[in-house]
N, C-alpha and C positions, 0 to 999 in steps of 0.2 A: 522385459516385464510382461508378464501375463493377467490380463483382467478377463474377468467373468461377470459379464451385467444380469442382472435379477430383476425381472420385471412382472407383471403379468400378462404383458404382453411378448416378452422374452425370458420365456423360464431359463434360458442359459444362453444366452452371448459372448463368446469365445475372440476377443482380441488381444494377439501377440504385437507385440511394441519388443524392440531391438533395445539392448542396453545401452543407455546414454553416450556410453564410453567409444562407441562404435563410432560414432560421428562426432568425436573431437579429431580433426585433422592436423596434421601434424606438418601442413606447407604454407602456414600462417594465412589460410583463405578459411572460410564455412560453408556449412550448410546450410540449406534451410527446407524445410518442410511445413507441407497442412495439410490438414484430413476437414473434411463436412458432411456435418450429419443431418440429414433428411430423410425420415422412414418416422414411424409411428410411435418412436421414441420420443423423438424431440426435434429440433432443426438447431443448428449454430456450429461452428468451427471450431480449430485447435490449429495455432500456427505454432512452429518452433524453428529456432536458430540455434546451433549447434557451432564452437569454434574455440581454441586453445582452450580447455577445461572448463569453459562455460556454458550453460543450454540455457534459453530463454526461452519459456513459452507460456503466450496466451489464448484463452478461447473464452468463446461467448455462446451459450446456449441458453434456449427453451425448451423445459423439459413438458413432457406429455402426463407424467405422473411421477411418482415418489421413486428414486432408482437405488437399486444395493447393488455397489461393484468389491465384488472379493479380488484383490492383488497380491501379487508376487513377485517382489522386485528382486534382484540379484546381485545390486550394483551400491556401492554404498557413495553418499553426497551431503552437501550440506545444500538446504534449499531456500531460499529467500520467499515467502509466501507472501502474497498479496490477497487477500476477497474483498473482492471489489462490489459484487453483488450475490446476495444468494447466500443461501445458511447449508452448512455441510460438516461432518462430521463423520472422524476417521477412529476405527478401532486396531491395533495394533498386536500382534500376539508377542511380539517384545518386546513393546512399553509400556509401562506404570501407566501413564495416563491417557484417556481419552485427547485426539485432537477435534476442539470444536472452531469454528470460525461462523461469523458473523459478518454482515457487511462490515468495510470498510475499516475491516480489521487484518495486522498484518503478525508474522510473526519470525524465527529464525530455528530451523528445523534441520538433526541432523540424524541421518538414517542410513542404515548398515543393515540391509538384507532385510527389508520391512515385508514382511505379510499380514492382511490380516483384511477388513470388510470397510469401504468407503461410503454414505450415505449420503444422497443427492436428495433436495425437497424438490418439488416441480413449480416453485415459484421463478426460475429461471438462475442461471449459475454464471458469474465472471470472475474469471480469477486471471491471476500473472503471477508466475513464477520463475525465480531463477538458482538453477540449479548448476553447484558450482563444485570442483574437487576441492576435498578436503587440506591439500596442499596448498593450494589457491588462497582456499580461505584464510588458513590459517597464517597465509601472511600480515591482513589487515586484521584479525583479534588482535585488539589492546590485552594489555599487560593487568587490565585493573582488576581487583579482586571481585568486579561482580561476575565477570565472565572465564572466571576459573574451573566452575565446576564443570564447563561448556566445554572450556579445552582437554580441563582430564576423560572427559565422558569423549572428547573426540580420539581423544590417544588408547581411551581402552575398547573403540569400536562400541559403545552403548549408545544406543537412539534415545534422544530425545528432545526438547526445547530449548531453547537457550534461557527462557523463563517460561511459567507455569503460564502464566495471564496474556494475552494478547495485549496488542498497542491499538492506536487508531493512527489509520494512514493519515501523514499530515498533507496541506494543501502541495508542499513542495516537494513530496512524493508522488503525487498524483501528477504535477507536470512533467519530472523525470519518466514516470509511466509512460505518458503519455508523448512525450518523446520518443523514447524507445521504440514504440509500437508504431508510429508515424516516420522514424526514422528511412528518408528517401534516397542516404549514398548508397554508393556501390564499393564493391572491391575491399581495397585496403583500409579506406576512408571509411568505410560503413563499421569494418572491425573496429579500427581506433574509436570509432565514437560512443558501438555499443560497450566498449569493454571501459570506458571511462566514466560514460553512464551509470554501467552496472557496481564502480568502484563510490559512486557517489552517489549510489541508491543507498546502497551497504553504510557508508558514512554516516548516515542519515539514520537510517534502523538502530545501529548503533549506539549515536549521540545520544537518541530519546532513550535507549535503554538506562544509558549511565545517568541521564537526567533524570528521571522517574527514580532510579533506585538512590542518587544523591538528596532530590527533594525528598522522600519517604524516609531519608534518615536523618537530613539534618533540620526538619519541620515537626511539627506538631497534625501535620494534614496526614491521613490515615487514606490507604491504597484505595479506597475504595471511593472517597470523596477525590483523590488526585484523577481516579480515570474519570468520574463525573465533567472534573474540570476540562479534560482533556476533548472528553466527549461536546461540551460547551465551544469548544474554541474550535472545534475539528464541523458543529452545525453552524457558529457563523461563518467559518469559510466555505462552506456548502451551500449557503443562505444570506452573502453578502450583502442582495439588495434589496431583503425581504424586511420589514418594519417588526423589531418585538422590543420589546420591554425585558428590564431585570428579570420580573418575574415570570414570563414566560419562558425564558432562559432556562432560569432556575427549575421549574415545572418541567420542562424537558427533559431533564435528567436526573429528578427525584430527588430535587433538593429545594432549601430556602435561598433566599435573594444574600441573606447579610450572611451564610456561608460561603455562598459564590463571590461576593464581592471583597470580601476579605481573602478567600483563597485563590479568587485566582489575580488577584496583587501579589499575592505571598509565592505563586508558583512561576507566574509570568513575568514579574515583576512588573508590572502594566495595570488599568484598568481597563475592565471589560470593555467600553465605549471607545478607552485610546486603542487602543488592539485592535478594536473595530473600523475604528476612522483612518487608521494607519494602513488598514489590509486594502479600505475602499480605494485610499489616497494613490498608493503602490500598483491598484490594478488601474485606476485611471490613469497612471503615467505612460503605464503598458497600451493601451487600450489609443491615445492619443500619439504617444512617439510611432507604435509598431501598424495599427488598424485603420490609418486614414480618417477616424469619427470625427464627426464636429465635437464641440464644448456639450450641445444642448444633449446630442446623442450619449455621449458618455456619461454626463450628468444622470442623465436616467438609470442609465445601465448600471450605476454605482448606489442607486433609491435614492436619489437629492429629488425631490419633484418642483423644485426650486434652481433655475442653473447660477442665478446668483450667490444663493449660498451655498454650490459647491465650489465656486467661483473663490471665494472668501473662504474654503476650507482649505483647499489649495496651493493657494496663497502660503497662509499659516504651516501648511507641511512643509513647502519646497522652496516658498522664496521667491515665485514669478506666480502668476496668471496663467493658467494653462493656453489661453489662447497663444500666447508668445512660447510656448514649450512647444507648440505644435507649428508654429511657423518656422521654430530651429529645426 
């Protein structure tokens, strides 16, 4: 792959990058590489792992100002996207549609000889990505008819998305993430774990696609109120132990209270608060089996500013006292 950066302070920045395909080894061991960027650009990294048909790679940058990178790729993949932080936006000269991302937004991307201009803002950029052979992939596409057009688009070499819309990374995305990149085996063991990981990232991306285009056909809730919801459920796991109300809920993503509260029962099957108290109750079990914390500490950490009535919430989910979960 060839990129060319566009800046004003680099009229033209010439980096060759090797195609993907060069560093899949073929003695069931990987590679791994980074690059750090520190110059007047920006400062932040770009690590990758390379091994039997699959590339992981993530980096973290600050940029100095607004960046244009023209590419050239030569290799064709299907890629698992992550943005995790930072807004960017990809133009394509052989596909139909603009690629845009947003925080926190992910999508499923497949590309055959892409060129065309990538746009970086300088409010700072994190992404993950995993980028996989098309062979690969296509073992774990389901058979369902919403991912049909994905497969003939992959059989006839045409780039493009598996869906038009982006998704919002869910909380149990964000830990597999964050596994992956913390991931401290070696050897053999580090393969086995990322390549099961990376099978149950993909799971995951998946499920929420067939779920979203299931809910949008057999509900009355309209695409645009499902990703509000989505969006809703995706700021309280972001904001567990933060105090709001319905309606600031709702205000958060440009909606009313008795839309939310009826949709997202109809999409979650749950209420907003049980969703809530479930997610607090589940990371406090975590939090006291795995982290050593007292009651009162966890209590906090979860917004009870009462340790009794988390004490008493507790209870109610699991069946014991957390003091006695922590003593097991």
């Amino acid at each position: 792959m060839r990129l060319r950066i566009h800046t004003s302070d680099f009229p033209e920045l010439v980096i060759e990058r090797d195609d993907p395909r060069m560093f899949y080894p073929t003695n069931g061991l990987f590679k791994e590489h980074s690059v750090t960027l520190n110059n007047r650009l920006g400062r932040g990294y770009y690590k990758e792992i390379y091994f039997d048909g699959i590339h992981i790679g993530h980096g973290n940058a600050s940029l100095s100002q607004q960046t244009l990178v023209d590419f050239d790729s030569q290799y064709e993949t299907v890629e698992m996207h992550f943005s995790l932080k930072g807004f960017s936006r990809s133009n394509n000269h052989n596909m139909a549609q603009k690629i845009d991302f947003s925080p926190c937004q992910h999508n499923i991307i497949y590309a055959n000889h892409l060129k065309g201009t990538m746009e970086w803002n300088d409010d700072g950029l994190q992404i993950f990505e995993i980028n996989l052979q098309p062979a690969f992939f296509a073992k774990y596409l389901p058979e369902d008819h919403f991912f049909q057009s994905f497969k003939k688009a992959i059989e006839k070499g045409s780039s493009c998305l598996i869906q038009n819309e982006n998704n919002w990374i869910t909380n149990e995305m964000y830990e597999i993430i964050h596994a992956i990149i913390h991931c401290n085996r070696t050897g053999i063991y580090k393969k086995m774990y990322l390549e099961a990981k990376v099978i149950e990232l993909l799971l995951l991306q998946l499920e929420q696609i067939q779920d979203i285009n299931t809910s949008a056909t057999s509900s009355k809730l309209r695409k645009k109120d499902i990703d509000k919801l989505y969006a809703v459920r995706e700021f309280i796991i972001q904001n567990m132990a933060a105090p709001h109300t319905l309606n600031d809920l709702a205000h958060q993503v440009g909606t009313n209270e008795q839309t939310l509260k009826k949709g997202f029962r109809e999409l979650f099957n749950t209420t907003v608060f049980g969703f809530w108290n479930d997610l607090k109750m589940d990371e406090a079990r975590k939090m006291l089996q795995d982290n050593g914390m007292s009651v009162s500490e966890v209590s906090d950490a979860v917004g009870y500013k009462n340790p009794q009535h988390f004490t008493t919430a507790f209870k109610r989910k699991f069946g014991i006292v957390p003091s006695h979960l922590k003593r097991a």
